[in-house]
C-alpha positions as CSV (number, residue, x, y, z in Angstrom):
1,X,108.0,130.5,137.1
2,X,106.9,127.2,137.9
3,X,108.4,125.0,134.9
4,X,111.4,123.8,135.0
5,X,113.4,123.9,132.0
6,X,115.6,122.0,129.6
7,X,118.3,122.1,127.0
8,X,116.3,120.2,125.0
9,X,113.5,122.6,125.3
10,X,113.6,126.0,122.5
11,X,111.9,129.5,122.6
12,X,109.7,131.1,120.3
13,X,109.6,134.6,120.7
14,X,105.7,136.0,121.2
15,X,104.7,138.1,118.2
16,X,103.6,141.0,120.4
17,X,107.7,141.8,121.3
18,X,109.9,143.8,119.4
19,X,113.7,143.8,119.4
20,X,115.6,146.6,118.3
21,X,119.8,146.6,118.6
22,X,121.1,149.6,120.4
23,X,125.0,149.7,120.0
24,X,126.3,145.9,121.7
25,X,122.7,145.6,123.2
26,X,119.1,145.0,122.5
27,X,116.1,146.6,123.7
28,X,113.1,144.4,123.6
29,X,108.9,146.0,123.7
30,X,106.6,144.2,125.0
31,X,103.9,145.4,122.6
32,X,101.1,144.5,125.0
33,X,102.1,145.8,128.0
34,X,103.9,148.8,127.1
35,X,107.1,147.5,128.8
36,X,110.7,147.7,127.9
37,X,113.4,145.5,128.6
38,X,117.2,145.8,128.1
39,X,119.9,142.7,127.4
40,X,123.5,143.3,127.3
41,X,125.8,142.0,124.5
42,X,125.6,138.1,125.7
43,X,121.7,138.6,126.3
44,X,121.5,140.0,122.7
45,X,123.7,137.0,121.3
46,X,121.0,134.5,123.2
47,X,118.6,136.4,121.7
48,X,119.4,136.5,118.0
49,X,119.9,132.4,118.9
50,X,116.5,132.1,120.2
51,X,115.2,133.7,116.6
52,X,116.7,130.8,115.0
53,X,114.6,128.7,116.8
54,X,117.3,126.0,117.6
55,X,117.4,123.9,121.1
56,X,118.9,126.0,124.6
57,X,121.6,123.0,124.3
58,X,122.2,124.4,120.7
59,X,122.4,128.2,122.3
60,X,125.0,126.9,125.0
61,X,127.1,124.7,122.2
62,X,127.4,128.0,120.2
63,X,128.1,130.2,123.0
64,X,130.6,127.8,124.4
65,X,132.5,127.8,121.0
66,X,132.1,132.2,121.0
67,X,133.2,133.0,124.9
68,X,135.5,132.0,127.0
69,X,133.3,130.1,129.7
70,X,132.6,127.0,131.7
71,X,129.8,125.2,130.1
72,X,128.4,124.3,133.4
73,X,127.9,128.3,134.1
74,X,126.8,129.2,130.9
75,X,124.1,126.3,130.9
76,X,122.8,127.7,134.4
77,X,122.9,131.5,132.8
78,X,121.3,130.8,129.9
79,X,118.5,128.6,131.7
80,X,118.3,132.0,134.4
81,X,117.6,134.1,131.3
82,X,115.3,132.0,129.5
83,X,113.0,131.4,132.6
84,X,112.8,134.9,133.2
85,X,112.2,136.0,129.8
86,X,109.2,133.6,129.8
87,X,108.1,135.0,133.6
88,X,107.9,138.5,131.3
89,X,105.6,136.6,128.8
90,X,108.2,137.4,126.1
91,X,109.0,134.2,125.2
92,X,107.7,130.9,124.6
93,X,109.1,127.9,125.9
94,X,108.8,124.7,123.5
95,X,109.0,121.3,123.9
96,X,111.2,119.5,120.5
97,X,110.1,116.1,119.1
């Protein structure tokens, strides 16, 4: 992926992609490929986030306030995940304002 993203940015999940929980973690179907994808349990948490359609800052101020982490690594993990999320075409990335 060739954009760079930004905390001010949020996702919009494509309509072709299905999520379904499986214990502490979600599988995700790309309808138009066929393919599956798993998250673990923080993955899932982003996930339900993104469905909210609030900002990646908003994700990593929420997350912050659930785990016990260092913002500065959670910002670069939840940027990681997002960018490759939209490299599988499952998400949308949006500019806000």
């Amino acid at each position: 992926m060739t954009e760079t993203l930004a905390l001010s940015q949020r996702v919009a999940i494509r309509p072709d992609v299905l999520a379904r929980s499986v214990g502490d973690e979600t599988v995700l179907l790309d309808l138009a490929s066929g393919t599956y994808f798993g998250l673990d349990p923080v993955g899932a948490r982003v996930w339900t986030l993104f469905q909210r359609g609030v900002t990646l800052g908003e994700i990593c101020d929420t997350l912050v306030a659930e785990y016990d982490v260092v913002r500065d690594r959670l910002e670069t993990d939840v940027l990681r995940l997002t960018g490759e999320l939209h490299a599988q075409r499952l998400i949308d990335v949006v500019d806000v304002g």
